[in-house]
C-alpha positions as CSV (number, residue, x, y, z in Angstrom):
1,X,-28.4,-36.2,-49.6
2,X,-31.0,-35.9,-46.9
3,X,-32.3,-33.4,-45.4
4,X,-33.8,-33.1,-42.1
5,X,-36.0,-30.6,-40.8
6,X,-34.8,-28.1,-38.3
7,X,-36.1,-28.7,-35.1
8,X,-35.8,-27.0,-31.5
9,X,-35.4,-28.6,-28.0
10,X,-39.2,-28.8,-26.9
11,X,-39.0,-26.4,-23.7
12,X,-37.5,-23.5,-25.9
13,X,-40.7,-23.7,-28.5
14,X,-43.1,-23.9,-25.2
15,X,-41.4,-21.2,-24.2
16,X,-41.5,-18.7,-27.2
17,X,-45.0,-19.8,-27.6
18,X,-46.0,-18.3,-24.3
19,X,-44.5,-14.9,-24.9
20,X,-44.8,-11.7,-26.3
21,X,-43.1,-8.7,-27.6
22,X,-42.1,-6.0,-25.6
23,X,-45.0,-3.8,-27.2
24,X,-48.0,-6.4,-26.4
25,X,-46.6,-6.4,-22.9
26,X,-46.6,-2.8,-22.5
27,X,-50.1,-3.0,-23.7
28,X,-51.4,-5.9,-22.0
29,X,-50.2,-4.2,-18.7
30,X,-51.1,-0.2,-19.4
31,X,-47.6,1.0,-19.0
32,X,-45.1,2.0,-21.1
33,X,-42.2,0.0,-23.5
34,X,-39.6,2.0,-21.1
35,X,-41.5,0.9,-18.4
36,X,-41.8,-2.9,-19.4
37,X,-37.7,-2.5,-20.2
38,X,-37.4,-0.8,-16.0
39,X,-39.4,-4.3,-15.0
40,X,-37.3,-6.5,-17.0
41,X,-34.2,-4.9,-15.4
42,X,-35.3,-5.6,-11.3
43,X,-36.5,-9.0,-12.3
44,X,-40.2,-8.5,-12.1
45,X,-40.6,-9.3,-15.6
46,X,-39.0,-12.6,-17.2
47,X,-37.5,-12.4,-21.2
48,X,-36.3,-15.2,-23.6
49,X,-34.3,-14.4,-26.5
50,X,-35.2,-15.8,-30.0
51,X,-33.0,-17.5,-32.1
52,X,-32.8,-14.3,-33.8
53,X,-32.1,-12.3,-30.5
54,X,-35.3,-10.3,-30.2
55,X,-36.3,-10.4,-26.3
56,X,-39.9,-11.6,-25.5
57,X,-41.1,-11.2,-22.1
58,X,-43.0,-14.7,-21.1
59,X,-46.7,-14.6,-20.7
60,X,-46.7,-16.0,-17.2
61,X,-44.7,-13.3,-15.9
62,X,-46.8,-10.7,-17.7
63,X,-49.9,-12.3,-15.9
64,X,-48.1,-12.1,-12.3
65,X,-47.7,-8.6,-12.6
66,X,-51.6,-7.8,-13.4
67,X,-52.6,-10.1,-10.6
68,X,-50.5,-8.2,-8.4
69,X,-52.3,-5.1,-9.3
């Protein structure tokens, strides 16, 4: 029998690769997890759920946020 490696669709691994956890983000940005989650909720901060289901908020959306700033 052979066995191919699992693979992903391209965009998702560039995706998960330019995001973090919701703890680095409240970091990166000085605020609070509860915070990050209120930002999440009225859009101004974009997620991506892993294959596991963890939520990661994407980099780029994290570096909007501190430019606005």
């Amino acid at each position: 029998m052979d066995v191919q490696p699992l693979t992903f669709d391209n965009g998702f691994q560039s995706r998960i690769g330019r995001s973090v956890s919701i703890e680095q983000a409240a970091q990166l940005l000085g605020v609070s997890r509860r915070t990050v989650y209120y930002r999440i909720r009225d859009g101004r901060l974009r997620t991506i759920r892993t294959l596991g289901g963890s939520q990661r908020v994407l980099i780029d959306s994290v570096e909007e946020m501190r430019s606005a700033h």
